[in-house]
C-alpha positions in Angstrom: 27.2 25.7 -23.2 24.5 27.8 -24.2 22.4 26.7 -21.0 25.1 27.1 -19.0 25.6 31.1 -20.6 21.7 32.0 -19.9 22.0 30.8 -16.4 25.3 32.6 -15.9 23.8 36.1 -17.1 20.9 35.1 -15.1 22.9 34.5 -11.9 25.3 37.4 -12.5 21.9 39.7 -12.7 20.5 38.3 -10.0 24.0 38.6 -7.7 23.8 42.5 -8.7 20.3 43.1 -7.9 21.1 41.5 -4.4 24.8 43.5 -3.9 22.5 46.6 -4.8 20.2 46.2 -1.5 23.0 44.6 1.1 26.4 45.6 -0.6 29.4 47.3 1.4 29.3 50.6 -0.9 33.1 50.5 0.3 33.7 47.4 -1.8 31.4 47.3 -4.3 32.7 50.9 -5.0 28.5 52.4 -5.5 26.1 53.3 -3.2 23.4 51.0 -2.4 19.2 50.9 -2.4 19.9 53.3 -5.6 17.8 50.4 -7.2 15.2 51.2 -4.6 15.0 54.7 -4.7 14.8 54.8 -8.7 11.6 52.5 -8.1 13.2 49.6 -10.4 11.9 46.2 -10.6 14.6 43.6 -9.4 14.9 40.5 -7.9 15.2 41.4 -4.4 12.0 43.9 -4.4 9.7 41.1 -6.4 10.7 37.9 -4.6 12.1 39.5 -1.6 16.1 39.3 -0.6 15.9 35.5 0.8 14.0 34.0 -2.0 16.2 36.1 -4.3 19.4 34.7 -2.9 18.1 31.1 -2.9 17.2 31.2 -7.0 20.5 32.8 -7.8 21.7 29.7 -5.9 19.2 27.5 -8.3 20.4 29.0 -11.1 24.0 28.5 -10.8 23.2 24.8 -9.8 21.8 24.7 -13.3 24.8 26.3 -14.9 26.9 23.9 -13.3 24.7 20.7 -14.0 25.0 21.8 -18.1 28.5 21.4 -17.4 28.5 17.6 -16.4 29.1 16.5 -19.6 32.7 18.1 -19.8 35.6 16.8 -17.9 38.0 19.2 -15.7 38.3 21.2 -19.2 35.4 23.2 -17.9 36.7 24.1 -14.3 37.3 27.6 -14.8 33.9 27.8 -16.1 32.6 25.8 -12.9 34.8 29.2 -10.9 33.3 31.5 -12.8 29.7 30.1 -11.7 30.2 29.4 -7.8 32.1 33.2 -7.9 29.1 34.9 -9.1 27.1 34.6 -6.1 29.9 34.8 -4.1 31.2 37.8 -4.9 31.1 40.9 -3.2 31.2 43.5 -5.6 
C-alpha cells in the first residue's frame, strides 16, 4: 500500500499542475496559469503539458499494478486512482 500512496500523491500533484494550465476556471472553481504567472516549477512547465499528462498516466498504472496482489477488496482504491487523472477539478 505504501507504493500505491506515493504514486497516488504523485498522480494527484501531477493532475493539479495540469488542471492549473488547461482547467475550466468555471469548474475547478480557481483561475488558471496562476502557476505560470507566480513563475512556479510544475510538471507541465518542466516536461511540457503532453509529457506531463502521459507520466501522470505512468504513475497511476503503477498505483494500480501495487494493487494486484489484493482481490476486489481494493476497488475503491483502484477509483480513487483512475479518478485522479480524470477529474476535472
Amino acid at each position: 500500500l505504501e507504493t500505491y500512496a506515493k504514486n497516488i500523491g504523485l498522480a494527484f500533484q501531477v493532475a493539479d499542475d495540469i488542471l492549473n494550465v488547461e482547467g475550466d476556471p468555471a469548474v475547478i472553481g480557481k483561475a488558471v496559469g496562476t502557476d505560470n504567472a507566480r513563475g512556479k516549477s510544475t510538471y507541465p512547465s518542466i516536461m511540457g503539458l503532453n509529457e506531463s499528462k502521459e507520466f501522470a498516466k505512468k504513475i497511476v498504472r503503477n498505483a494500480l499494478q501495487a494493487l494486484d496482489n489484493f482481490d476486489n477488496n481494493a476497488d475503491s482504491l483502484r477509483t480513487i486512482a483512475c479518478y485522479i487523472i480524470e477529474r476535472k477539478k
